[in-house]
C-alpha positions as CSV (number, residue, x, y, z in Angstrom):
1,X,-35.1,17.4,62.7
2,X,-33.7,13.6,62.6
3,X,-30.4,13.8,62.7
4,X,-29.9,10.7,61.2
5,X,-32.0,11.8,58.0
6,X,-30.1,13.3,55.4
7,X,-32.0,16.6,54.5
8,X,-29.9,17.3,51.4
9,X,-31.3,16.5,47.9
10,X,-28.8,15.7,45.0
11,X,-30.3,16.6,41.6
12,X,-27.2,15.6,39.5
13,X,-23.8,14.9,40.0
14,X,-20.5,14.9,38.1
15,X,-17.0,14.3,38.5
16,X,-15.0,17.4,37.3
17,X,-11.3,15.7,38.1
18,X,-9.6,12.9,38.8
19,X,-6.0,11.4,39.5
20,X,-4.8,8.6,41.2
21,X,-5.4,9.4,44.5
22,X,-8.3,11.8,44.8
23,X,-12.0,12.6,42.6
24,X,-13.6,16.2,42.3
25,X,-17.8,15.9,42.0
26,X,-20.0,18.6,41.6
27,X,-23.1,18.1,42.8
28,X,-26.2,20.7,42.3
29,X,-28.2,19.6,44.9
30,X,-31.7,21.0,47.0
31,X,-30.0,22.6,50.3
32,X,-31.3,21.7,54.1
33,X,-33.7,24.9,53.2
34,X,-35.0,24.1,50.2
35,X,-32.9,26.3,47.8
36,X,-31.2,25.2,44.9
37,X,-27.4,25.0,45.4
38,X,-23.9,23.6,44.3
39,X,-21.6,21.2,46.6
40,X,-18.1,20.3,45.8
41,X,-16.3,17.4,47.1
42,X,-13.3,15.5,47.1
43,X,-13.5,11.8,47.2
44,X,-9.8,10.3,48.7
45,X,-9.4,6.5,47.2
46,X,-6.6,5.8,50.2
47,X,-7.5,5.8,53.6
48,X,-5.0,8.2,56.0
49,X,-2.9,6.2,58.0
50,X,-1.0,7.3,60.9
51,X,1.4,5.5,63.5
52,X,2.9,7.0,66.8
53,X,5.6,4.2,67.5
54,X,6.5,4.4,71.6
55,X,9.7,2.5,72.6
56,X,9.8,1.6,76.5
57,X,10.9,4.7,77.9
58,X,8.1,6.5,75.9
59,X,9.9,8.5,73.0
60,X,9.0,8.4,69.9
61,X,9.7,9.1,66.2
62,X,8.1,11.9,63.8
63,X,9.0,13.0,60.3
64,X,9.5,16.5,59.0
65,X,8.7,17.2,55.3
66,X,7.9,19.8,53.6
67,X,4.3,20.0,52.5
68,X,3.2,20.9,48.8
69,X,-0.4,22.4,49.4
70,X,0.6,24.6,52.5
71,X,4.0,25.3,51.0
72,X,6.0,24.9,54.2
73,X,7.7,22.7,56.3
74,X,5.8,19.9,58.7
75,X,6.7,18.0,61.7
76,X,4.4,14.7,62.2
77,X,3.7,11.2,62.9
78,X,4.8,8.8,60.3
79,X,1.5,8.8,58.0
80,X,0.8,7.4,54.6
81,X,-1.9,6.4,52.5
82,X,-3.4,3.2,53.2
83,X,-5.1,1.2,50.3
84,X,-8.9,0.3,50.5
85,X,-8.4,-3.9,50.2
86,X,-5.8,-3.8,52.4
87,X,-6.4,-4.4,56.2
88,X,-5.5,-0.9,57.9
89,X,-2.7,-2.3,60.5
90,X,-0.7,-3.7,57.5
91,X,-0.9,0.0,55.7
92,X,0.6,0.9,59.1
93,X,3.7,-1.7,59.4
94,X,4.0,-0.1,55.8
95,X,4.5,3.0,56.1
96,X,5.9,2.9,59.4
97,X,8.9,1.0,58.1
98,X,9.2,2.8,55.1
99,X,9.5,6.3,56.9
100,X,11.5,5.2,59.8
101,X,13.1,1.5,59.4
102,X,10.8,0.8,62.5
103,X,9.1,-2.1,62.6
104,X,6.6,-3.3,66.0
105,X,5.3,-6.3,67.5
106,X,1.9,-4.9,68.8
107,X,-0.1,-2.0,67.0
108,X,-3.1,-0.2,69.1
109,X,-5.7,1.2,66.5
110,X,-6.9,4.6,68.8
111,X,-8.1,6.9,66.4
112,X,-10.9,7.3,63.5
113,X,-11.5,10.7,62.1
114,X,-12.8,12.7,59.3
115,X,-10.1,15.0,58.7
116,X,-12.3,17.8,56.7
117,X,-15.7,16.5,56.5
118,X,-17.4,19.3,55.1
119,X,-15.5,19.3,51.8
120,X,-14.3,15.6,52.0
121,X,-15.1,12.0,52.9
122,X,-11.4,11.8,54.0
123,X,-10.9,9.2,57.2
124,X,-7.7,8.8,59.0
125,X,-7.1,6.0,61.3
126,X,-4.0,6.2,63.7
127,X,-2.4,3.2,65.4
128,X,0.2,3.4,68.4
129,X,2.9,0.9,67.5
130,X,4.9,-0.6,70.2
131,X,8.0,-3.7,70.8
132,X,9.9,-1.7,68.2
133,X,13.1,-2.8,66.5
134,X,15.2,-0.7,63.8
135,X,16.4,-0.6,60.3
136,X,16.5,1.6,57.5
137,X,14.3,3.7,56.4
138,X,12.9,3.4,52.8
139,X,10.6,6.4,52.1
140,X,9.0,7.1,48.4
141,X,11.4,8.3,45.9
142,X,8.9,11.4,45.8
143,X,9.8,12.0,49.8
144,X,12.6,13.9,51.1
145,X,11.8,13.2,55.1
146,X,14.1,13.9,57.8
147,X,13.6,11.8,61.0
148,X,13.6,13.0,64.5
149,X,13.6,10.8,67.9
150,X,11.5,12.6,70.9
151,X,10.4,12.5,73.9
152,X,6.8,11.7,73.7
153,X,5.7,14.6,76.3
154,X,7.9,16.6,74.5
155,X,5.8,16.5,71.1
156,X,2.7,17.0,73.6
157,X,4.4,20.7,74.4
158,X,5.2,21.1,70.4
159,X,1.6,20.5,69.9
160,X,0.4,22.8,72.5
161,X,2.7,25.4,71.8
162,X,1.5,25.2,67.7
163,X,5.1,23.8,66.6
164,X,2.4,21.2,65.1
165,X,-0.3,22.0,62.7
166,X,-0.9,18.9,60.9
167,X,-4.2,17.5,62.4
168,X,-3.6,14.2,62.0
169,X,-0.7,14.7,64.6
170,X,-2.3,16.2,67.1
171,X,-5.3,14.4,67.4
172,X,-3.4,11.2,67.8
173,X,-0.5,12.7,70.1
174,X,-3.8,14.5,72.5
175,X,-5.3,10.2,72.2
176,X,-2.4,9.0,72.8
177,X,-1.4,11.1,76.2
178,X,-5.0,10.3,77.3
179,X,-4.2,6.8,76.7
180,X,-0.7,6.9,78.3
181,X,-1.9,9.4,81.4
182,X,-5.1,6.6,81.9
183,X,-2.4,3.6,82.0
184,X,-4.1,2.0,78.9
185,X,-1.0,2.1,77.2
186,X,1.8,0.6,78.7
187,X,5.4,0.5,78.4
188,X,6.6,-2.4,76.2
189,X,9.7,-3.8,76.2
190,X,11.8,-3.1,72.4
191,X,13.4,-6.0,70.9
C-alpha cells in the first residue's frame, strides 16, 4: 500500500455540532477494507499554542488550572488558542502575556503535533520564549490560573514521574531538554 494514498472513501458527510471553537462531522464512509462504516470527527477552528518561557538560569513558568473535560486539576505550559489569520508567534506573545505578565524578545518555534489525530485534526505548535521581562498577568475572565516559577529540570522530573498529563506539556518540556542538553538553546540574558 501507498502510504501517501488515502484508502478511505467518504460517501457523505455532515456536521452534527458546532460552537465557536470546535465542529462535530459524521462521515459514513468506505473503510481501508472495503466495508461500509461511520467516522466522527472534531474539527478545532484555533490552532494550540504553547510557550515554555526560559529566563537565563533556565527556570521557567507553568500554569495550574483546573480542567473541565478531565475534571481535575493541571499543571502546564502557558497554552491558548491561537487564531487561524494570525501568525502563530504573535498567538504566543498573547497568551504568554496574558497567563503570566511575561513578555520575550526571541521565540524558538520547536514543536508541531497532532494532539489526537485519530478523532481530530487538532495541531499544536509550541515555542520556547526567551529575554523575558515581567508584568501582570491578564488571563480570560473564564480562567482561574495560578502561576508557578520552576526550575526547568525540575518540570522534566514532574513529567517523568506523571505529575504531568497534559500532552502538550510534555512533548514540549522532552523538545525542549533535547534542545537545551544538545546546546541549541542557549541561555539568554532577561531584560
Amino acid at each position: 500500500m501507498k502510504h501517501d494514498k488515502n484508502p478511505w472513501k467518504v460517501v457523505h458527510s455532515e456536521k452534527v455540532y458546532e460552537s465557536p471553537w470546535i465542529g462535530v462531522h459524521k462521515h459514513e464512509v468506505i473503510t481501508p477494507a472495503n466495508t461500509p462504516g461511520t467516522y466522527s470527527t472534531v474539527h478545532f477552528k484555533n490552532k494550540a499554542i504553547g510557550i515554555i518561557p526560559l529566563d537565563a538560569d533556565f527556570n521557567t513558568w507553568i500554569v495550574g488550572q483546573y480542567r473541565f473535560p478531565i475534571n481535575c486539576y493541571s499543571w502546564e505550559i502557558p497554552e491558548g488558542g491561537g487564531v487561524l489569520t494570525v501568525p502563530y508567534q504573535e498567538s504566543a506573545a498573547r497568551e504568554l502575556h496574558e497567563e503570566t505578565g511575561i513578555t520575550a524578545e526571541k521565540y524558538t518555534e520547536i514543536l508541531r503535533m497532532h494532539l489526537s489525530n485519530s478523532a481530530s485534526d487538532e495541531e499544536a505548535i509550541v515555542f520556547v520564549a526567551q529575554g523575558l521581562s515581567f508584568g501582570l498577568a491578564h488571563p480570560e475572565e473564564t480562567e482561574e490560573l495560578q502561576l508557578k516559577k520552576i526550575p526547568f529540570l525540575e518540570l522534566f522530573d514532574w513529567v517523568n514521574t506523571g505529575k504531568i498529563t497534559d500532552a502538550i506539556t510534555i512533548a514540549a518540556v522532552y523538545k525542549t531538554h533535547f534542545l537545551i542538553d544538545k546546546k541549541i538553546i542557549l541561555p539568554i540574558k532577561d531584560k
